[in-house]
C-alpha positions, -999 to +999 in steps of 0.1 A: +084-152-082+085-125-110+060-100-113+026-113-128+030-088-165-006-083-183-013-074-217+005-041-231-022-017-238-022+022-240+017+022-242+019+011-201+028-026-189+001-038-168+012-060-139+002-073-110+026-068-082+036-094-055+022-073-026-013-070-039-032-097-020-016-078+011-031-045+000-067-062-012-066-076+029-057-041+042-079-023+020-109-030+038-096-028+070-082+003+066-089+022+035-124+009+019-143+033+045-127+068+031-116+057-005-144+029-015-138-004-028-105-011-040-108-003-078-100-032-105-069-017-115-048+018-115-016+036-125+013+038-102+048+048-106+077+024-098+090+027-062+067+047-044+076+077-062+047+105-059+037+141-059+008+153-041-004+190-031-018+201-002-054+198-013-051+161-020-036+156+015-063+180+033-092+160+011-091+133+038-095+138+077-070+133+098-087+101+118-076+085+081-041+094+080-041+080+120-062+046+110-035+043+087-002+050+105-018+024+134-026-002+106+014+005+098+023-002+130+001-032+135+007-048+104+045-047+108+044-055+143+027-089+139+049-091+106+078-092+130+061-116+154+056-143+130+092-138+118+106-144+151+114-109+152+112-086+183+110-049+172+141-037+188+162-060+167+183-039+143+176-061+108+143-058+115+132-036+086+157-051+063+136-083+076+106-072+068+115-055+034+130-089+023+099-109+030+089-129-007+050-118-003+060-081+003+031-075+028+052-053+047+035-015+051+057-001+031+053-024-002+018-021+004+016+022+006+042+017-022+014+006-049-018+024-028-003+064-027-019+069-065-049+058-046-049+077-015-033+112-031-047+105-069-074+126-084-107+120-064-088+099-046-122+102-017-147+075-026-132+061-056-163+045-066 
């Protein structure tokens, strides 16, 4: 399905992209605690594409960072088991990355880095 576009406003294209409902289900597992409730909307570059200093990294703790990297692995892990997929196979990430809902960890980081890194990115609320 094509990405959801919203009205044009402040010269940016509003959209809602196909992995969000994956990223409002992670979010409280994994995020809400250190970032807050997942805010109505937000800007994000295309593609995962980011900058980020060394402050906005250090502003969360590391137990954050490893919640996250084990929801990565978790997420993708029973991905892979619904797909059939044991996580030696070689496709697997191409599997994964070619799933229609996009709920893979990496589609969901892609649209939640401006969150994580962004400017008081620690309790967003």
């Amino acid at each position: 399905p094509p990405i959801e576009q919203n009205a044009n406003r402040d010269g940016c294209v509003y959209h809602q992209p196909r992995q969000l409902s994956a990223l409002k289900e992670a979010w409280s597992i994994v995020f809400q605690r250190e970032l807050g409730p997942l805010p109505p909307e937000w800007r994000t570059s295309c593609c995962a594409q980011f900058e980020v200093t060394r402050e906005a990294i250090r502003q969360h703790p590391v137990q954050f960072y490893q919640s996250v990297l084990d929801w990565v692995d978790e997420n993708d892990s029973a991905r892979l088991e619904r797909m059939g997929r044991r996580a030696g196979d070689a496709s697997r990430r191409q599997a994964l990355h070619d799933a229609k809902d996009r709920g893979d960890s990496g589609h969901v980081l892609e649209v939640a880095w401006a969150l994580i890194f962004g400017r008081n990115s620690r309790n967003l609320s």
